[in-house]
Structure formats: C-alpha cells, structure tokens
VEXFI-944643 format. One record per residue (C-alpha): residue in one letter; y negated, x negated, z. Coordinates in pm, whole numbers, padded with zeros to 5 digits, always signed. Layout:
# VEXFI-944643
AYXZ...
# end
This chain:
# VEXFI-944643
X+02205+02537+01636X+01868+02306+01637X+01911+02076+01344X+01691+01747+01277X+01420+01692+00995X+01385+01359+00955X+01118+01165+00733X+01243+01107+00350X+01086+00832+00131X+00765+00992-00010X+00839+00841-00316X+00778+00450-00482X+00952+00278-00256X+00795+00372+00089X+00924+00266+00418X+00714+00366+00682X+00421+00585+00710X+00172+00661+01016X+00136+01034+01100X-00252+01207+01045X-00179+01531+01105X+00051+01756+01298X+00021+02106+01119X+00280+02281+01338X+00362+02336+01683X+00683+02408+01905X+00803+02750+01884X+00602+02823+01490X+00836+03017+01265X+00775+02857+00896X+00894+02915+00550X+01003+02695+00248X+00711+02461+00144X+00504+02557+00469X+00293+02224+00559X+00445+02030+00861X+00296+01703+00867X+00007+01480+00677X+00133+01095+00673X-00049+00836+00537X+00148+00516+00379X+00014+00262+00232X+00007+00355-00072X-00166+00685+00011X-00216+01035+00182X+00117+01259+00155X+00135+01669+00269X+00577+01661+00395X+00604+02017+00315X+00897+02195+00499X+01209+02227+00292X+01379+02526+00527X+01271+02868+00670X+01320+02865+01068X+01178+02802+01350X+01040+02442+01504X+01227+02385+01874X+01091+02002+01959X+00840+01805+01748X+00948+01413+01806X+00632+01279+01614X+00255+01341+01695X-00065+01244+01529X-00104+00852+01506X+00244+00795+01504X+00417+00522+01273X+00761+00623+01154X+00986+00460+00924X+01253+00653+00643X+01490+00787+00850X+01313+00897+01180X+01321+01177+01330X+00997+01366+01289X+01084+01733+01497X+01360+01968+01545X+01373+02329+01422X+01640+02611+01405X+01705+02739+01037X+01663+03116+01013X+01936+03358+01094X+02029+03177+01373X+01970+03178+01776X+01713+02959+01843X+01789+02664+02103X+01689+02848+02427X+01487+02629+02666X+01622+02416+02943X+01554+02616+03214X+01642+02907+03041X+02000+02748+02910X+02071+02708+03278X+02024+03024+03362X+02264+03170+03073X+02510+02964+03220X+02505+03047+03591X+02495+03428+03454X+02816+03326+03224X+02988+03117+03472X+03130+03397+03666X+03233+03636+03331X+03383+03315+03180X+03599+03261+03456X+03760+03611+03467X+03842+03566+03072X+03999+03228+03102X+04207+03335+03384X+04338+03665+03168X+04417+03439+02905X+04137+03481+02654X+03911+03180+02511X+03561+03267+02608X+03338+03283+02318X+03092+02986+02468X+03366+02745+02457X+03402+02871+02071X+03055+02787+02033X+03019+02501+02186X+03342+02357+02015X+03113+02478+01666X+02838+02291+01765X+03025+01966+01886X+03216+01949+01551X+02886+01989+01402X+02688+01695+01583X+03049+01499+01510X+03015+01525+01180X+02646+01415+01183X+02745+01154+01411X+02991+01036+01120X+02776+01082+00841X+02508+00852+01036X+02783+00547+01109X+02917+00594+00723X+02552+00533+00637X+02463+00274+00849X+02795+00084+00716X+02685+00123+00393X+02343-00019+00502X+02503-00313+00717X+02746-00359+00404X+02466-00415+00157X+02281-00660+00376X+02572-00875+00406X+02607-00864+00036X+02290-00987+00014X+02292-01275+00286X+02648-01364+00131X+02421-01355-00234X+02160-01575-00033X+02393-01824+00131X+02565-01933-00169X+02256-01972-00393X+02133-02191-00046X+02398-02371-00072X+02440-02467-00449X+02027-02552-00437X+02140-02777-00124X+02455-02960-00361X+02231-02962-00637X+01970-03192-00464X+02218-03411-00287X+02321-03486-00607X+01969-03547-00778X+01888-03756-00494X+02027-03969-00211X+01745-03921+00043X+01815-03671+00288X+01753-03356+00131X+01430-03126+00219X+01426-02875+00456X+01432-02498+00263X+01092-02375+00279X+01297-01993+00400X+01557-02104+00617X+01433-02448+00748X+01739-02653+00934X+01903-02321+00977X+02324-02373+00943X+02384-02190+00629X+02685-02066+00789X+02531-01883+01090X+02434-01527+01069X+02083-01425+00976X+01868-01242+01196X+01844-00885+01113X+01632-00727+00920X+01563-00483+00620X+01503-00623+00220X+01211-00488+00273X+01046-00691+00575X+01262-00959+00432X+01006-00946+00089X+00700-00856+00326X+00786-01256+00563X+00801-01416+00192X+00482-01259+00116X+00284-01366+00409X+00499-01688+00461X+00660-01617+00749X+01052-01765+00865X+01205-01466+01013X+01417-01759+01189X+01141-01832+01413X+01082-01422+01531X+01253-01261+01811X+01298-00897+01691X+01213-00601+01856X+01442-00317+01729X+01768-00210+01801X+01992-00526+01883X+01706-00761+01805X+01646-00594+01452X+01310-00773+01308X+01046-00462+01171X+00764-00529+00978X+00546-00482+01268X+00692-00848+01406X+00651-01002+01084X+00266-00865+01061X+00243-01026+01452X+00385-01342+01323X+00169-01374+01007X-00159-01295+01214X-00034-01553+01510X-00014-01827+01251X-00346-01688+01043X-00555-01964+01149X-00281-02247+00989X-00370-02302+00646X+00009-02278+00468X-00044-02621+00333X-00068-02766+00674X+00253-02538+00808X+00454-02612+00537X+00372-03038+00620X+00505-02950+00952X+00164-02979+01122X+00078-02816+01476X-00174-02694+01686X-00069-02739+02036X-00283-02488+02143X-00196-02249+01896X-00099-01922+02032X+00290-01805+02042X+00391-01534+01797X+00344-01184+01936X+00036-01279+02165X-00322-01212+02125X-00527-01512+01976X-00786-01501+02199X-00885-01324+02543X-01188-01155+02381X-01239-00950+02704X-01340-01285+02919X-01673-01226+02794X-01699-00830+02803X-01556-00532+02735X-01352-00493+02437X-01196-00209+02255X-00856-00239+02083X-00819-00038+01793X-00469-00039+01572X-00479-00067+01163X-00422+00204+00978X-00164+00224+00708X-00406+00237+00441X-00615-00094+00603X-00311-00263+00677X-00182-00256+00335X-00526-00419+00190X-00497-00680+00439X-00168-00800+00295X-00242-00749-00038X-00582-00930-00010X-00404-01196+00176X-00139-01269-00093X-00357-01242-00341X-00615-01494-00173X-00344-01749-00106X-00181-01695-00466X-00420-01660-00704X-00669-01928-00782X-00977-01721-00758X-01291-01817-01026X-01605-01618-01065X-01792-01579-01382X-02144-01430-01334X-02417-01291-01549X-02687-01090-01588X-02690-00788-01856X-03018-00611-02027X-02913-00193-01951X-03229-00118-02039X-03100+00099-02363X-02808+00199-02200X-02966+00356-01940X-03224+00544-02149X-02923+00677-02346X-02783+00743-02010X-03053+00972-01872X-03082+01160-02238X-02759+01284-02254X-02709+01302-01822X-02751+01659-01794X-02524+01746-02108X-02227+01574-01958X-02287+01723-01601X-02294+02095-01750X-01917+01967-01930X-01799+01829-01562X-01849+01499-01610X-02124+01293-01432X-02230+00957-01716X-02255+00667-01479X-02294+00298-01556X-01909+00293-01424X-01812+00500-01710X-01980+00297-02017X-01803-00044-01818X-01489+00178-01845X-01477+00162-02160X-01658-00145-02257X-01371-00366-02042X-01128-00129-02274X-01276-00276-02622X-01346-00626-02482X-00967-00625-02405X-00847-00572-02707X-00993-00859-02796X-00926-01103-02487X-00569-00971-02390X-00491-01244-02122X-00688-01048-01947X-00499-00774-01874X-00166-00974-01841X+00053-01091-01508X+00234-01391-01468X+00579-01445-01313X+00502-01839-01155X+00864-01893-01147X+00989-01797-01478X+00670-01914-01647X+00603-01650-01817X+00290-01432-01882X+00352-01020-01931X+00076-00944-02143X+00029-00486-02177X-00032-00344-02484X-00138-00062-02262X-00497+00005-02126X-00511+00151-01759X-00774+00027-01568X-00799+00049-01150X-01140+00176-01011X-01210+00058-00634X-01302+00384-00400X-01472+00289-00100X-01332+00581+00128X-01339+00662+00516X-00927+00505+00551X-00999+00211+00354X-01023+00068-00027X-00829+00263-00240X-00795+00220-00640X-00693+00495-00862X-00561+00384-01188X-00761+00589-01483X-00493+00544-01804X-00510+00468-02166X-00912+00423-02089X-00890+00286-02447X-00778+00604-02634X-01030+00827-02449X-01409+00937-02514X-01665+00888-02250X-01681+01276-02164X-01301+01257-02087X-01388+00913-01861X-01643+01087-01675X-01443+01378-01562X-01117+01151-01498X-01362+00907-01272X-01509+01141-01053X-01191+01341-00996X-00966+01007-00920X-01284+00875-00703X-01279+01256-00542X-00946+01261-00460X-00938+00910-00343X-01166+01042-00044X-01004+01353-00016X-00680+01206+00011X-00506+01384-00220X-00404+01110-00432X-00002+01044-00519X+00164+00702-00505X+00183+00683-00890X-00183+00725-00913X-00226+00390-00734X-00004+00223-00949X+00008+00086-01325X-00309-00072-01357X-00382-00369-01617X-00731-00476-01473X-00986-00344-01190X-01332-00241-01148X-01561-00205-00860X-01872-00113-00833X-02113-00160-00490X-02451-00195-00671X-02494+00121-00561X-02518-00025-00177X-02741-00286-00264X-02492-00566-00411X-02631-00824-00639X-02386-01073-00664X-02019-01085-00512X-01684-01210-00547X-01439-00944-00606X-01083-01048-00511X-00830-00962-00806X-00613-00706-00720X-00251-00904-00742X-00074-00936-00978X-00342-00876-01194X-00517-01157-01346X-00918-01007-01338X-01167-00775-01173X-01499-00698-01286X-01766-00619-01040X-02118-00470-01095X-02383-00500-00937X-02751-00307-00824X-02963-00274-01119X-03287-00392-01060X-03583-00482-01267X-03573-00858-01538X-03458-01112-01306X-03643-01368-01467X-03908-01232-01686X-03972-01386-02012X-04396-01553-02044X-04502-01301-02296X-04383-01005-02048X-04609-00862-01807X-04494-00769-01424X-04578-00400-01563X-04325-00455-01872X-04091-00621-01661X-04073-00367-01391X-03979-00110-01682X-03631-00315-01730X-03291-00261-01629X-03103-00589-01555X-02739-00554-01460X-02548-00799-01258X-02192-00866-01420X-01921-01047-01217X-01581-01148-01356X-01339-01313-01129X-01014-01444-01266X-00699-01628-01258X-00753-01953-01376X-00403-02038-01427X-00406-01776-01680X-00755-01829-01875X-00987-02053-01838X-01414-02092-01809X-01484-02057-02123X-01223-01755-02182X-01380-01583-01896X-01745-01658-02066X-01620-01523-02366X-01481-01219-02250X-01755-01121-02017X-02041-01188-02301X-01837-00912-02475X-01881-00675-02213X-02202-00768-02164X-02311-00749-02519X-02115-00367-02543X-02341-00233-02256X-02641-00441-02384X-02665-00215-02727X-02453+00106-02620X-02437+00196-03020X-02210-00120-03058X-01981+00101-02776X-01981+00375-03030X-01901+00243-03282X-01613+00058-03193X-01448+00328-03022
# end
C-alpha cells in the first residue's frame, strides 16, 4: 500500500522550507538514509534523507517548491510490499478480476480484493483519524491561546478605563476589533512574523484552507504597506493612492519588459531580519582608521606556516580575536536587551557571527568561544564555516548563538559602510579595503606612505545600549590590538 512522506521540522523551529533539489524520481527503489530532497529554509541548506527502504510511486513536490511542516513531499511503497500499480494498469487488473470475482461471490466465498481493499480502507481510516486528532489538538491550542490573548486584551482595556476617562486607545494588534469575535486564523508562528513586520492580521484576507492567513499574506501585506513609515500608520495616516494589500506596487512593465523573479528562502529571511532590525534598533556608526602596517608584516611571515597547518591567517582572523579581548573589557557589547522587561542579557560567553557573502544570500556562521582559542584554531574554524556557508552544508545551530558579528567586504573594494546589527544583537564590526596612510603625516614621503597599511574600522551599535563614547572606547581597543599585534599575544 503507497504510504505518504511528508516534510518534518528540520530542526530549530522551522516551518516552511523551499525545495532545491529533487534527488529521486518516480519508480527509484531507495534504502534507509538514501538522499530524497535538498530544501533550503531560512535558516539554511538541509539534505531530508529517506527514513524507509521502498520504492517512490508519486513525487508531490518538485524543485522550487515552498512547503510547510506537514506537506506532503512524494509517495513511495515500503519494501516487501506490491507496489501501487499504475492507473491504467489498476484498470486493467480489475476488468481481468471482475469476471473471477463474480463466480467467488456467487459460491459464497469473499474474494481476496475485497479483503484487500477492506485492509487498505481501514488503513487510510486510521490515517484519516490520526490527521483530525491532530488537527484538534492544533485548533485546541490556538484557541487556548486567543482565549490567553482575549483576556489579557481585555484586563489592559479595564485597566485604562480606569487610569483614564478619555476614550481609551485603539490596541496597536487588534485595533477596534470586538474582543469577543473570533480571530482570523492563523499559525503562532505567522502570528509572531505580523508583530514583527507590524502587520494587523485583522486587515488580511487569508488564502489557505477556510481563509487560513500563511506567512506568504503577511510578507504581501508588510511589502504593500513598505512605503508607510510605521510612525505615520500607527497615527492613522493614509495614502489614498496607496496600493491594496496583495497587489503589485507599481506596473513596472508600462515602461518595458520586466522579469519577475520570487525570493528565496535564504533572501527572504534577511529581508525580515534586516527590516526588524532597521526599524528596532537605533543604528549608530563609529568609524576609524587603523595602522596594520605591523600586523600585516607579521601576517605575511608566518602566512605560509599556517597554510601548510590548514589554516589561511587573514586580517579576519586577528579581528576575531581582537573583538574577543576588547570584549572582555566592554561587555555591553555583546549583550541583548528585552525593551519590555527592561532588561539587558549580558553573555559571559564569546561566539562571534562572521557574514558569508554566498550565491543564496548573506549567511553568518557563528565561530564559538573565539576567546578561548589560538589563532591557528581561528583560521581553520573561519575558512571551514565560510566554506560551508557556500557549500551549503551548514546546520541550523551553526547560524545560531552568536554574541556579536563581523563582516568583512574590504576585500571588494569597501572603504567605509554601515553594517546593520544583526538583531538582537547590540554591535557589528565591519572592515574595510586596506589601502595605503589615508592622510600622511608632513615628515612622510608619498614613497613612505605608499609602504603603509591603513585599515578602515567600522562599529555600528545600539545606542540604547551604549553610548558614543562607549563605542569610541571599545573600538580604540580593537584598533589599538591590531595596531601592535604583540599586544594580541600577549593578552591571549
């Protein structure tokens, strides 16, 4: 009997995932841990190995695909047993059976396809149940939670008519909604993705089953409304020539021809994340420039040494592990702050994000306890999180965990930039393209000055959580550890 494999959560939380590879076909026998399908979630790259031996009848996803937890991604046959024949060929087993069948049931006997077929209907019955008991469950739980919601609406709601006699404000989440009608549908998570990008799933008109909202509707939403500033939204201003949600901004192809091309998983993710961070954080950039020149001729000595142990010594590795020393003296830096709660989480761990450019998007592997290793051990953990990043071979946890982030496009020609902190993270450094003294002092000559390596350091932080002169502080550190490298040695 063809059973269905449908797609699990990868792990971390995932809820959908957009298929990059198909790696079997209908009719492929496979075994245990066989690849079936490449997905990519936004998060990262994921092999879905098979967990059966059999053979695959109907594949229900192809390449480009987005699923969610729960779809169904092919059929198969488990091993041992008759596969599912095809329709044509089903149709003629029965005309050949009709006639045989007919002489048993009229001596008496029970035909054996009726035996099998009531097998395989009491199978599919008790999937059938075992879906409904689940989605119960699922329905259950969200009325828990919009019960949960309700009442704290409603206590917030006595709470102000109390405080106050004006009429009270409209709820920033459910507007002039009745607190006693039903909320639209929709999962916790697209629920926390419309509070991220500001969004009142009031105002969408869902497009799953029985006008379920999906993520994709909130995304349609949030990029609808892109060109309101939130301020102005939330003040209840309008554009009357705004577009409706769901609809394309602007006719692009009145003026030529125009190719539509949809988001990956990967780039979709950044846009949200960039987005909340943009509108949450309070972005300021602190910018420098750092004498390398002893840094790099250490660099260049001891280059070859570290490529024959499998490391490669870049300038990203010595700012590896001079942001490790300066944070152990400036640990705001490496802290997160819950707005609400008004409180600040400060790590007394060290893992520090490094921004990949890579062909899907920006990814950034988290290289851990940076603080506790040796520059050798940073090399080789660099280039094989940056390697894998681009492979993409990286897991979810290896995205995760990070205190701080670095990225580093001097190598394309960058001078000076203005990273965007990677939320909830309160700081990014960025380096720039080394290039010769910026401003060369009177007793140096253009000859001197050309021999020079001048670094451009960026830190942009959170200014609710340090201020100007923290940030100054904190960057001269880093700055002075890559300025005389022995310093770096000696403190680690």
């Amino acid at each position: 009997m063809s059973r269905q494999f449908k797609l699990q959560d990868p792990g971390e939380g995932i809820h959908e995932a957009e298929i990059l590879e198909v790696h079997v076909a209908e009719g492929d026998q496979v075994s245990e841990s066989d690849d079936l399908f490449t997905v990519e979630t936004d998060k990262a790259a994921v092999v879905i190995p098979s967990p059966f031996d059999g053979t695959i009848d109907r594949l229900t996803a192809k390449q480009g695909d987005t699923v969610e937890v729960g779809d169904v991604l092919l059929s198969y046959t488990p091993a041992g047993e008759k596969a599912a024949a095809a329709p044509g060929e089903q149709a003629e087993d029965e005309l050949e059976s009709a006639e045989p069948a007919a002489d048993r049931q009229s001596a008496g006997r029970e035909p054996a396809t009726t035996s099998a077929a009531g097998a395989a209907g009491e199978e599919e019955k008790r999937e059938r149940e075992k879906e409904q008991e689940q989605e119960q469950e699922q329905e259950q739980e969200q009325e828990q939670e919009q019960e949960q919601e309700q009442e704290q609406e409603k206590k917030q709601h006595k709470k102000q008519g109390k405080e106050q006699s004006e009429p009270k404000e409209t709820h920033p989440q459910t507007g002039d909604r009745d607190l006693s009608s039903p909320r639209k549908p929709a999962s916790p998570a697209t629920r926390r993705l419309a509070r991220e990008l500001g969004v009142d799933l009031e105002q969408i008109q869902g497009s799953g089953p029985a006008g379920r909202i999906e993520s994709a509707d909130v995304r349609r939403a949030a990029q609808a409304h892109g060109e309101a500033p939130p301020a102005a939204r939330e003040a209840g201003a309008t554009d009357q020539s705004a577009t409706p949600p769901g609809r394309n901004a602007f006719d692009f192809s009145a003026w030529g021809e125009v190719e539509t091309v949809g988001l990956s998983a990967t780039r979709r993710r950044v846009a949200d994340k960039m987005t909340t961070s943009w509108h949450t954080v309070p972005h300021v950039m602190h910018a420098d420039y750092v004498d390398i020149t002893r840094l790099e001729a250490l660099r260049h000595e001891h280059a070859a040494e570290f490529l024959a142990q499998g490391g490669k010594l870049t300038i990203t590795v010595f700012a590896l592990k001079a942001i490790a020393i300066a944070l152990q003296e400036f640990p705001r830096f490496k802290a997160s702050l819950d707005a609400e709660s008004g409180k600040l989480f400060i790590k007394r761990y060290c893992h520090i994000g490094l921004a990949v450019d890579t062909e899907r998007g920006l990814l950034v592997p988290v290289i851990r306890d940076v603080d506790g290793k040796s520059l050798l051990q940073l090399a080789r953990e660099a280039g094989s999180a940056a390697q894998r990043a681009r492979d993409g071979t990286l897991k979810p946890r290896d995205l995760r965990g990070g205190c701080i982030s670095l990225t580093n496009p001097g190598g394309l020609g960058a001078t000076f930039f203005t990273p965007i902190i990677n939320y909830p993270e309160v700081a990014i450094v960025g380096l720039g393209t080394v290039r010769g003294a910026p401003l060369p002092a009177p007793q140096l000559t253009a000859e001197s000055a050309s021999r020079q390596h001048w670094l451009p350091l960026i830190v942009s932080f959170d200014h609710r959580v340090n201020d100007g002169a923290d940030a100054a502080r904190f960057a001269g550190r880093i700055g002075q550890l890559l300025a005389s490298p022995e310093d770096m040695l000696l403190a680690m």
